[in-house]
C-alpha positions as CSV (number, residue, x, y, z in Angstrom):
1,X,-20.4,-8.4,170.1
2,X,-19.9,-6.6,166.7
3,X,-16.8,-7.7,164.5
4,X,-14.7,-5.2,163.0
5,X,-11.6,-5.3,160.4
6,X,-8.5,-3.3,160.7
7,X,-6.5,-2.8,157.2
8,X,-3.3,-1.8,158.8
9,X,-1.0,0.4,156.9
10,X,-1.7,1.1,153.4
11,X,1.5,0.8,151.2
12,X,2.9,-2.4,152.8
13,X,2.3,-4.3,149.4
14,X,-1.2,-5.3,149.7
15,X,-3.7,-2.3,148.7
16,X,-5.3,-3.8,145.4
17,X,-6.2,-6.3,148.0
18,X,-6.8,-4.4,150.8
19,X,-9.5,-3.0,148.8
20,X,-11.6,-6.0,148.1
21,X,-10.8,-7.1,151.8
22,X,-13.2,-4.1,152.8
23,X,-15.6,-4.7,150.3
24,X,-15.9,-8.4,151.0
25,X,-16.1,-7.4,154.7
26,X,-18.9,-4.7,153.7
27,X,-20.6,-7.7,151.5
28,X,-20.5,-10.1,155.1
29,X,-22.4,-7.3,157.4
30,X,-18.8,-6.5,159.2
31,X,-19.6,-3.2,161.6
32,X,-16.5,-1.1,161.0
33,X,-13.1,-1.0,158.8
34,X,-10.1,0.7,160.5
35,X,-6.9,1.9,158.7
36,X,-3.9,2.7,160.4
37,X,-1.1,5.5,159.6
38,X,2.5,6.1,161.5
39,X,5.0,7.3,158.9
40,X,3.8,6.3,155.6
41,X,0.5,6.8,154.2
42,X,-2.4,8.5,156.1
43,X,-5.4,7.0,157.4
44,X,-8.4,9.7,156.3
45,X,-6.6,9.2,152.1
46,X,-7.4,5.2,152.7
47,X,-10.9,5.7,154.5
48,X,-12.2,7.9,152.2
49,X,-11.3,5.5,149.4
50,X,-12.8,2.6,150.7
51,X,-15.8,4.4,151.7
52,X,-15.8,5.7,148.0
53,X,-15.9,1.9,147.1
54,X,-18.1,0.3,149.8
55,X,-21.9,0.4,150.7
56,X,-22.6,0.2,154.3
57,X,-19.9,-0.5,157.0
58,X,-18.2,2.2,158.8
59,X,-14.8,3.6,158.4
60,X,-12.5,4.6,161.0
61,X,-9.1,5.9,161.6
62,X,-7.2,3.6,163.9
63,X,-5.6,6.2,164.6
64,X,-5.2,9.7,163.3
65,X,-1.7,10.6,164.9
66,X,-2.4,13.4,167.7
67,X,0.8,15.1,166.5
68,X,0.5,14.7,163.2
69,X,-2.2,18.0,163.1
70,X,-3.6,20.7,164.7
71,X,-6.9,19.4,166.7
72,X,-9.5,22.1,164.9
73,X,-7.8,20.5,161.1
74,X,-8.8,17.3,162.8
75,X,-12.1,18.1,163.4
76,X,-11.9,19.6,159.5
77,X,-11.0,16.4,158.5
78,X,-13.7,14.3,160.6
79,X,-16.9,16.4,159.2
80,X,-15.6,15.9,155.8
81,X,-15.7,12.2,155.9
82,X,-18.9,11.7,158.0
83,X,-20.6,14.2,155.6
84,X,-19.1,12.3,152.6
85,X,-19.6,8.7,153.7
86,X,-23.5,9.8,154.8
87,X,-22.7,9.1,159.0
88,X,-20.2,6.3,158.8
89,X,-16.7,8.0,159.7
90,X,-15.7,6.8,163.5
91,X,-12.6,8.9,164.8
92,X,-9.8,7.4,166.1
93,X,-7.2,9.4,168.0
94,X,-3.3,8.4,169.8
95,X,-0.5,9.9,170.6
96,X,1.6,7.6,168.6
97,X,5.0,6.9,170.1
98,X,8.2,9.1,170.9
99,X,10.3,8.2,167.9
100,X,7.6,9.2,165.5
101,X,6.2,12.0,167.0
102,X,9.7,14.3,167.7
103,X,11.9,12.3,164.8
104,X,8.7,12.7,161.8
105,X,6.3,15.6,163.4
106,X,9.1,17.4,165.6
107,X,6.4,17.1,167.8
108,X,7.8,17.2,171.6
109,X,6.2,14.0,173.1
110,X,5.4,15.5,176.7
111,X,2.7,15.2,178.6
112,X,0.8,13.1,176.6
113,X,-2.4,12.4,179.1
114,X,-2.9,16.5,179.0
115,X,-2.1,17.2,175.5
116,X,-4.7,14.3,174.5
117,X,-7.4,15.6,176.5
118,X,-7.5,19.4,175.2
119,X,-7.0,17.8,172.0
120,X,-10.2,16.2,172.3
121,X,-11.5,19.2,173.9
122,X,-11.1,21.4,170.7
123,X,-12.0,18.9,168.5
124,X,-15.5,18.0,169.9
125,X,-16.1,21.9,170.2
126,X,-15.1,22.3,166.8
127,X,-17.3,19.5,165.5
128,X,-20.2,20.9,167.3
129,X,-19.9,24.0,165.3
130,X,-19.3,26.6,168.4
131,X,-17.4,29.2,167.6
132,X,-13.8,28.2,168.5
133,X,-12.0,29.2,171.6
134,X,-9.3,27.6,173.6
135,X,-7.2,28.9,176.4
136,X,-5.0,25.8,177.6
137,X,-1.2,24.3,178.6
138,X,-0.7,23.5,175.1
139,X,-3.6,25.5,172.4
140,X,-4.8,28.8,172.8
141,X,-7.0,29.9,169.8
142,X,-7.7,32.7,169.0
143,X,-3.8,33.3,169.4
144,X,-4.1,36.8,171.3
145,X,-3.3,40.1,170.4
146,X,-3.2,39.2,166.9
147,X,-6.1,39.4,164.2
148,X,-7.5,36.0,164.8
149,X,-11.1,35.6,166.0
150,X,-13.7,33.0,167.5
151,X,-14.6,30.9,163.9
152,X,-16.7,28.2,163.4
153,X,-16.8,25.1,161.4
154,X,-18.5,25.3,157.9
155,X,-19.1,22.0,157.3
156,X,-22.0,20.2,158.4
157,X,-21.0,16.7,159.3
158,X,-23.9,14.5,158.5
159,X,-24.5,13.9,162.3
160,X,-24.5,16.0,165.6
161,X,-22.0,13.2,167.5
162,X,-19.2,11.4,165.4
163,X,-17.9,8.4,167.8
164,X,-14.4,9.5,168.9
165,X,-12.3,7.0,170.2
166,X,-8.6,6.5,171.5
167,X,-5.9,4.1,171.3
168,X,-5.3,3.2,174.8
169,X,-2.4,1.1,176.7
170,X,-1.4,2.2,179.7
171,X,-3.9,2.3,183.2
172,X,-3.9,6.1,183.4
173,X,-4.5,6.8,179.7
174,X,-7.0,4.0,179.7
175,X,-8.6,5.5,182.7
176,X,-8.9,9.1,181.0
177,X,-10.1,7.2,177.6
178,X,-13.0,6.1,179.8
179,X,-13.7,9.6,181.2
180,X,-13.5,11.3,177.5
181,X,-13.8,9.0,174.5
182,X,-16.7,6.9,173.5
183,X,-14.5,3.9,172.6
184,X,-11.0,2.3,173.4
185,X,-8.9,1.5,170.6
186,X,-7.2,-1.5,172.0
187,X,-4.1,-3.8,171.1
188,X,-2.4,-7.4,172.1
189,X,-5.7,-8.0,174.0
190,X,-5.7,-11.2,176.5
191,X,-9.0,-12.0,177.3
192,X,-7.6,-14.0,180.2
193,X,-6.1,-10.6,180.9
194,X,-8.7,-7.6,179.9
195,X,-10.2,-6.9,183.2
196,X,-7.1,-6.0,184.7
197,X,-4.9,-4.5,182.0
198,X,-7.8,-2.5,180.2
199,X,-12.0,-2.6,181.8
200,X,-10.8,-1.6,185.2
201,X,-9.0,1.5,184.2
202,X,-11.8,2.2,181.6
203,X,-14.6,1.6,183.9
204,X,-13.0,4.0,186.4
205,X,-12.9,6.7,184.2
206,X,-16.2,5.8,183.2
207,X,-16.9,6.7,186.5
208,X,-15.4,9.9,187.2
209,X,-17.1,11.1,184.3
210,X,-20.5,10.1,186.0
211,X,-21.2,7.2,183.3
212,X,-21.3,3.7,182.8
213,X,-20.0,1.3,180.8
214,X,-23.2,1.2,178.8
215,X,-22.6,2.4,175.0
216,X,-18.8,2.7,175.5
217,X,-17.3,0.7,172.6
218,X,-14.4,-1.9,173.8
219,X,-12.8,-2.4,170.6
220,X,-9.4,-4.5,170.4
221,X,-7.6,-5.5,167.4
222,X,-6.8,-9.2,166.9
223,X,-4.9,-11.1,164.2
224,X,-6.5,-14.1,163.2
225,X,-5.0,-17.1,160.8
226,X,-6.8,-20.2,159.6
227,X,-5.2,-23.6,159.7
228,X,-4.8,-26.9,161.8
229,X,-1.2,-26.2,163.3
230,X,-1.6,-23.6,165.9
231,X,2.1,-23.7,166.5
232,X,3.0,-22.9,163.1
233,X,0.3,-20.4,162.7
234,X,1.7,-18.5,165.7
235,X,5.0,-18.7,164.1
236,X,3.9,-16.3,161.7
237,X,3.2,-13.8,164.5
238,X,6.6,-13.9,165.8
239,X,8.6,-10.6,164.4
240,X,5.1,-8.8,164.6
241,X,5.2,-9.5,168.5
242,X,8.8,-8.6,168.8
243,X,9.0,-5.8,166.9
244,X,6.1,-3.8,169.5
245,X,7.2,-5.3,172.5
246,X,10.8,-5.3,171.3
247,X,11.5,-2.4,169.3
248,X,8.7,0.4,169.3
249,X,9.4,3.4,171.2
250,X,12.6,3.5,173.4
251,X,13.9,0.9,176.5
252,X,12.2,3.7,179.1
253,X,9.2,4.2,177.0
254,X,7.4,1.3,175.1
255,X,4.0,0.8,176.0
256,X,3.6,-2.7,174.6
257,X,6.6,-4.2,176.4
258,X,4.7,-2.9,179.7
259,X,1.8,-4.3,178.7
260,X,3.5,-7.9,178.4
261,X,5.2,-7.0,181.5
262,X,1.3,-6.8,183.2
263,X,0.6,-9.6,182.0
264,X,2.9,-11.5,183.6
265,X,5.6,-12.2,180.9
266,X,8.1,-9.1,183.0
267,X,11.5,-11.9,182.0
268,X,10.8,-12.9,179.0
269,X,9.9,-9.1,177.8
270,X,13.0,-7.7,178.5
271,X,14.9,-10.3,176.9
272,X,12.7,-9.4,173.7
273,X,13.4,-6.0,174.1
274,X,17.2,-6.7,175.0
275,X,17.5,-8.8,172.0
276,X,15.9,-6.4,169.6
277,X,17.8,-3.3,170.3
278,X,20.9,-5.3,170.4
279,X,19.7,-5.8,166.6
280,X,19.4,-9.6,167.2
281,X,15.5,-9.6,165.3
282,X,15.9,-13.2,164.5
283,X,16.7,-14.3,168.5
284,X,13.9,-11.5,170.0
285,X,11.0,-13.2,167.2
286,X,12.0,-16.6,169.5
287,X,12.0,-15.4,172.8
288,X,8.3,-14.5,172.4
289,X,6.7,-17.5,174.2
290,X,3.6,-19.2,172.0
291,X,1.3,-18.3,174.9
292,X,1.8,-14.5,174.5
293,X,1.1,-15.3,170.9
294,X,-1.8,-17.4,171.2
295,X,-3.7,-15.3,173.6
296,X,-3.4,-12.4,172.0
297,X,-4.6,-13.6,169.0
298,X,-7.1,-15.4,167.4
299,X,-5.4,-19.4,165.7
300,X,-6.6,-22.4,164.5
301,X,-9.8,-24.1,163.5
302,X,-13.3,-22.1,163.3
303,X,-14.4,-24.2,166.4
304,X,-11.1,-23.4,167.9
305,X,-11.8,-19.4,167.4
306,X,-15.3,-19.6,168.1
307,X,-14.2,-20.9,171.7
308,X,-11.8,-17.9,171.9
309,X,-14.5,-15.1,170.5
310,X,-16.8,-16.2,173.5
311,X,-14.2,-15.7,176.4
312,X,-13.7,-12.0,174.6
313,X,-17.7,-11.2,174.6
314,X,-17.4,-12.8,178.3
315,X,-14.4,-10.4,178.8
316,X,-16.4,-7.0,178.0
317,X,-15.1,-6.3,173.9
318,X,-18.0,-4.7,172.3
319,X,-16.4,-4.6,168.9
320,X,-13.8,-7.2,167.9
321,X,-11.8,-5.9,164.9
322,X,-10.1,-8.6,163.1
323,X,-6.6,-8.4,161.1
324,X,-7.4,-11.3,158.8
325,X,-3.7,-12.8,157.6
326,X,-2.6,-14.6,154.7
327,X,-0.4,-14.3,152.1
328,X,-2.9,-14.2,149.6
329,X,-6.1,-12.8,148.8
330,X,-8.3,-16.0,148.8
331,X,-6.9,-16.8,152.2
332,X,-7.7,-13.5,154.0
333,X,-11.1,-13.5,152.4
334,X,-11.2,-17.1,153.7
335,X,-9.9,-15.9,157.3
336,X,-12.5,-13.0,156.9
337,X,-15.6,-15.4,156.2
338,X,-14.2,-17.6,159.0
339,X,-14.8,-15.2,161.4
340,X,-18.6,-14.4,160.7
341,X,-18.9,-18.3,160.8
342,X,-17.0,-18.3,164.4
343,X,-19.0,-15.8,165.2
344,X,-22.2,-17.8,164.5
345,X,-21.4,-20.7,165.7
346,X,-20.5,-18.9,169.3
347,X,-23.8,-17.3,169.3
348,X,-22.6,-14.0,169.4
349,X,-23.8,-12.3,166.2
């Protein structure tokens, strides 16, 4: 198992740190650094400039927002930063949510399962550097009876494949991200729970596609805090828990409140997501029980999150991408060192 570290959002009050996160993270042999984007600032701006001020570790976008651009710009964008960081741009891909993608992109969020794969259609064409043509539900390029034509992409990207992955939730996306991706972009992962809420999908698209699970990168995001209290250090997790299961997308369509729901917390995510709406934020962060906390992230001692790194290589992750906390820079750096020595001392790197 590889360990990986996701930035977040840039402009949330930490980028002067954010920065020497990466770099420390490049310095300690991490795999990958993801950024993140939604409505604020965009991930390829942040991955170039950390792969502007790093060495060796990989930079991905976790995710570029499928509505946010036009699939061939996409592939634009993807050759750019492989050719620029010499071969270590991974892309990320998701359809983001509702609320952003028709209230910030006026971006009709309908059939997201089809419009996601002829997105990745076009783009791995593109990328390849065929000449571009498209005839589908949602793209057709060349537009016809006008003066477009089949073009190809100038740039070379620096190699012939660039890992494309998708952020994955529910069983029939996760089940096409198995078919069409090379990786699953995954979040609030259980490894009590990963077989059923995420491998099985994957591994049945996997197989529709005539593949294995072999090379398919498994790659969750987990928040992990140093300390002693465990309790207190899931505190700190609270409004980040209720504000996806709570408050992201709308009551009919939140993915991470169904999530919860399959993973057998169905009452106490609907009094989350009750509470939130209602615009009680203090009374939804409590009704999110410690164990959805706890297992979805990684607490405690280095011993303690050694344990819980070896039940998520048991589980099938591939990559674990770590969201080191803190409120200061010494303590995610220490949070980001105690994961190589978790990992060390679990056997797995």
């Amino acid at each position: 198992m590889r360990l990986g570290i996701n930035l977040g959002y840039w402009g949330a009050g930490m980028d002067g740190d954010n920065l020497a996160v990466a770099q420390e993270a490049d310095r300690l042999g991490y795999d990958v650094c993801w950024a993140a984007e939604a409505y604020g600032s965009d991930a390829p701006t942040v991955l170039a400039w950390v792969a502007a001020k790093t060495e060796r570790i990989d930079v991905g976008s976790a995710i570029m927002q499928i509505p946010a651009r036009q699939p061939a710009m996409t592939a634009m964008t993807a050759a750019t930063l492989d050719s620029l960081t010499g071969g270590r741009f991974r892309l990320g891909l998701g359809v983001s949510g509702p609320q952003v993608s028709e209230g910030w992109y006026g971006v009709k969020f309908d059939k997201p399962l089809a419009r996601t794969r002829e997105y990745v259609e076009i783009v791995r064409k593109a990328m390849s550097r065929e000449r571009l043509t498209h005839d589908g539900e949602h793209w057709t390029l060349p537009l016809p009876g006008g003066p477009g034509k089949p073009i190809k992409l100038t740039v070379h990207p620096e190699r012939e494949h660039i890992p494309l992955y998708i952020a994955a939730i529910g069983p029939k996306n996760l089940e096409q991200t198995g078919e069409i991706a090379d990786g699953a972009l995954l979040i609030f992962p259980s490894a009590a729970h990963l077989e059923e809420t995420a491998l099985r999908p994957l591994r049945a698209g996997r197989e529709k596609a005539g593949l294995t699970m072999d090379g398919f990168d498994v790659c969750p995001t987990v928040p992990l805090a140093l300390g002693e209290d465990v309790g207190a250090l899931a505190d700190v997790f609270r409004p980040y828990t209720a504000l996806y299961v709570g408050g992201m997308g709308s009551r009919k369509q939140n993915f991470y409140n169904q999530l919860a729901q399959r993973m057998g917390y169905e009452k106490e995510a609907a009094e989350i997501q009750d509470k939130y709406l209602a615009g009680d934020k203090t009374g939804a962060a409590a009704a999110v029980p410690h164990s959805l906390i706890d297992q979805t992230t990684l607490l405690g001692s280095v011993e303690r999150i050694a344990e819980r790194m070896t039940g998520y290589a048991e589980a099938g992750v591939t990559t674990l991408t770590l969201a080191p906390a803190g409120f200061t820079l010494d303590e995610r750096v220490a949070a980001l060192r105690a994961g190589v020595e978790a990992m060390e001392r679990a056997g797995l790197a």
